[in-house]
C-alpha positions as CSV (number, residue, x, y, z in Angstrom):
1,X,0.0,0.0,0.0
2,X,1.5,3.2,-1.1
3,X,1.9,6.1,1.7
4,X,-1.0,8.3,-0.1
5,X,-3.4,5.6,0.4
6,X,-2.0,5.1,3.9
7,X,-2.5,8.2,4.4
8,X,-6.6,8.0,3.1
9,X,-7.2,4.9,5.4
10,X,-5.8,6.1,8.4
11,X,-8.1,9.1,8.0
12,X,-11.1,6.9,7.2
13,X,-10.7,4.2,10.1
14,X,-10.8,7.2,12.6
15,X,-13.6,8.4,11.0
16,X,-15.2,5.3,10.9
17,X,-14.7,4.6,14.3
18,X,-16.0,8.0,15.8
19,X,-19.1,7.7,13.7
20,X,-19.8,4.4,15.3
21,X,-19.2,5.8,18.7
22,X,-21.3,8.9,18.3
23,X,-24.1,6.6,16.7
24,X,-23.6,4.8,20.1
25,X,-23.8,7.7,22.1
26,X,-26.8,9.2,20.3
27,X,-29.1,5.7,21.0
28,X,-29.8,6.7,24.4
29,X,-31.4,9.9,23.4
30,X,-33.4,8.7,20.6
31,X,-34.1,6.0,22.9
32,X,-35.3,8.5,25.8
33,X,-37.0,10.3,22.8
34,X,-39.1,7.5,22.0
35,X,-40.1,6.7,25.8
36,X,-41.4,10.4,26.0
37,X,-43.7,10.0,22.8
38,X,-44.8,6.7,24.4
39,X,-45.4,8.1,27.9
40,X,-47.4,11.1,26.0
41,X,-49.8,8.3,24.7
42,X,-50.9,6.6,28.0
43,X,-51.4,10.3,30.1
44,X,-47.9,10.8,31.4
45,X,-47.9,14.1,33.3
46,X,-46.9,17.5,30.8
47,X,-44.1,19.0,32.8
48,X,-42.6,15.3,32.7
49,X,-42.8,14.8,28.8
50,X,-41.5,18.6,28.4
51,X,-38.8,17.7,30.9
52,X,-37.7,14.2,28.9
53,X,-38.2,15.8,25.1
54,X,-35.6,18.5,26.5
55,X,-33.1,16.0,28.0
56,X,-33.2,14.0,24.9
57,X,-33.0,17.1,22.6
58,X,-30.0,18.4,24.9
59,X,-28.6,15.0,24.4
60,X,-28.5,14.7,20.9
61,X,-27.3,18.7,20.7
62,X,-24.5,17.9,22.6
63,X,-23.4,14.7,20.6
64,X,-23.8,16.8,17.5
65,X,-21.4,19.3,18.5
66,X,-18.8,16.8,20.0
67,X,-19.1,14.7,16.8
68,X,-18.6,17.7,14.2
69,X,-15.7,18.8,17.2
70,X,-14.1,15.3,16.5
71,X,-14.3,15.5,12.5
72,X,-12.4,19.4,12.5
73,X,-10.4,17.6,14.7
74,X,-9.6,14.6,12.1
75,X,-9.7,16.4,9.4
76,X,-6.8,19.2,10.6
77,X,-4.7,15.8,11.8
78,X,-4.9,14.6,8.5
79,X,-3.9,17.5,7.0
80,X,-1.2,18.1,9.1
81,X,0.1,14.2,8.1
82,X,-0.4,15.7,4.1
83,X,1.8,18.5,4.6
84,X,4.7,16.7,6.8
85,X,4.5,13.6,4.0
86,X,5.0,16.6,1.5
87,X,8.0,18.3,2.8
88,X,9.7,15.1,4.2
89,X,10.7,14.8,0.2
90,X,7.6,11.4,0.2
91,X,9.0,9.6,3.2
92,X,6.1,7.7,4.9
93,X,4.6,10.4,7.2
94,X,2.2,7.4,8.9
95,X,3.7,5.8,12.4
């Protein structure tokens, strides 16, 4: 495998692999989201339905902003790892 394409997959796998943990971290909420519609249908109290819709939305806000924290994140380490490959005259940047 050349060290371009190293470069590509390395990228990929950590993106990969934060995807699936975010995914993972986001099933609680849409779980808790779910309850609340449920618990709406039999009677559940208001302030209680109000109080679960905002923990699951708060939830899934804060995944969202960790998750597109983590891709900036990737993305600048990649880049980083493209520029040191291209001034180290094509020696494989990848450790």
């Amino acid at each position: 495998m050349g060290p371009n394409i190293r470069l590509i997959w390395h990228f990929a796998m950590h993106i990969l692999l934060g995807a699936c943990l975010f995914v993972l971290l986001a099933a609680p909420a849409l779980g808790l989201w779910e309850l609340t519609r449920w618990m709406e249908q039999i009677g559940a109290p208001g302030w209680l339905s109000m109080l679960f819709h905002g923990l699951a939305a708060l939830l899934l806000a804060v995944d969202l902003v960790c998750a597109v924290f983590f891709i900036l994140v990737e993305a600048a380490k990649f880049l980083r790892e493209i520029w040191r490959h291209r001034n180290s005259g094509g020696v494989d940047a990848i450790r």
